[in-house]
N, C-alpha and C positions, 0 to 999 in steps of 0.2 A: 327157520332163518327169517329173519326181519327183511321186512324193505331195505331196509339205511343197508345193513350189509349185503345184501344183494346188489343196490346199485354200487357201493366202496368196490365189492370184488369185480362189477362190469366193467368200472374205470381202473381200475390197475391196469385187468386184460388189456385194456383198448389203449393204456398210453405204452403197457410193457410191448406191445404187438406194433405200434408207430415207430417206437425205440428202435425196434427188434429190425425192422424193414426197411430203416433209415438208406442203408445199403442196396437192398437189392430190389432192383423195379418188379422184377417179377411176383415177388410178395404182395408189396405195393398193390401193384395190377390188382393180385387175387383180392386182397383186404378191401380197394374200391368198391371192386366187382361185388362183393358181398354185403358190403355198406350199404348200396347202392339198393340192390335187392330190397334188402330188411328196410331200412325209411321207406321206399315207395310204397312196397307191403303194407309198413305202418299206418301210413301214411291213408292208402283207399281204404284200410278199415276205419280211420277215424274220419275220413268224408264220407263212408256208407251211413254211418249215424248221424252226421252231423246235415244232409241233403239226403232225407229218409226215401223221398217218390221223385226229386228232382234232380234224373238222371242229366242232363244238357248242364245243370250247375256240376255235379261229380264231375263228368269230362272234360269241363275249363279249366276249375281248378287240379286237378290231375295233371291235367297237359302243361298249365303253367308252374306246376312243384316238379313235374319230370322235367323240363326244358332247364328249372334252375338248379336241382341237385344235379344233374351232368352237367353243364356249366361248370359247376363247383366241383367234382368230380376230376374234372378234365384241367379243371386250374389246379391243383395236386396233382395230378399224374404229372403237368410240365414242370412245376418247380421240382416234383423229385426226377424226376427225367434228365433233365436240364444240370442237374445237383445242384442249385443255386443256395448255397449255406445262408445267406442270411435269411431268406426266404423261408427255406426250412426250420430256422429256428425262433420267426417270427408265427410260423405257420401252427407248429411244435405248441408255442406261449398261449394264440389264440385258443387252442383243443385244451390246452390245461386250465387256461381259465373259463373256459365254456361246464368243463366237468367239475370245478370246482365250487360254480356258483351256484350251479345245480344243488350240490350238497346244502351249500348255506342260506339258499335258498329253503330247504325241507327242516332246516333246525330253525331258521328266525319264523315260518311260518309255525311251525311247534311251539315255540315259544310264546306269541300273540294268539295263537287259536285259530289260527283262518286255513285258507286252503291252502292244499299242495300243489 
């Protein structure tokens, strides 16, 4: 399996599973809860490499990427909380075109030769 379909089938998952929870917070919650995990996760393994010996830079930048993904986190739990539809399907528009650019992203870099 290729990269390109590997990430295509992660964004089905992640917009069929947003679709899917539109309804019920409880979902919601869990899918945060999980999101939430996996970036930060992501996240200290790409500040381990990137602050190899310079533990006091890891824990700033850590503390200030956890401080804003719950922020962000917590600004989606109130619009679906709340139900607020337009919010929701502005919310909805921003995630599709985040995954979308992504994509076009990896094909216009293929194309000119440079990186991904």
């Amino acid at each position: 399996m290729t990269n390109l379909s590997k990430r295509i089938i992660t964004s089905i998952i992640i917009i069929l599973t947003l679709l899917i929870s539109l309804n019920s917070i409880y979902l919601i919650s869990l899918l945060l809860l999980f999101f939430f995990y996996q970036i930060v996760y992501e996240f200290h393994l790409l500040n381990r490499k990137i602050f190899d010996n310079l533990r006091i830079y890891q824990f700033i930048f850590s503390l200030i990427f956890i401080i804003y993904i719950f922020l962000f986190s917590f600004k989606i739990f109130i619009v679906f909380f709340n139900n607020i539809s337009e919010e929701k399907t502005f919310l909805l528009l921003l995630i599709t075109i985040c995954i979308f650019t992504r994509h076009w992203r990896i094909h216009f870099w293929k194309i000119f030769k440079g990186k991904k």
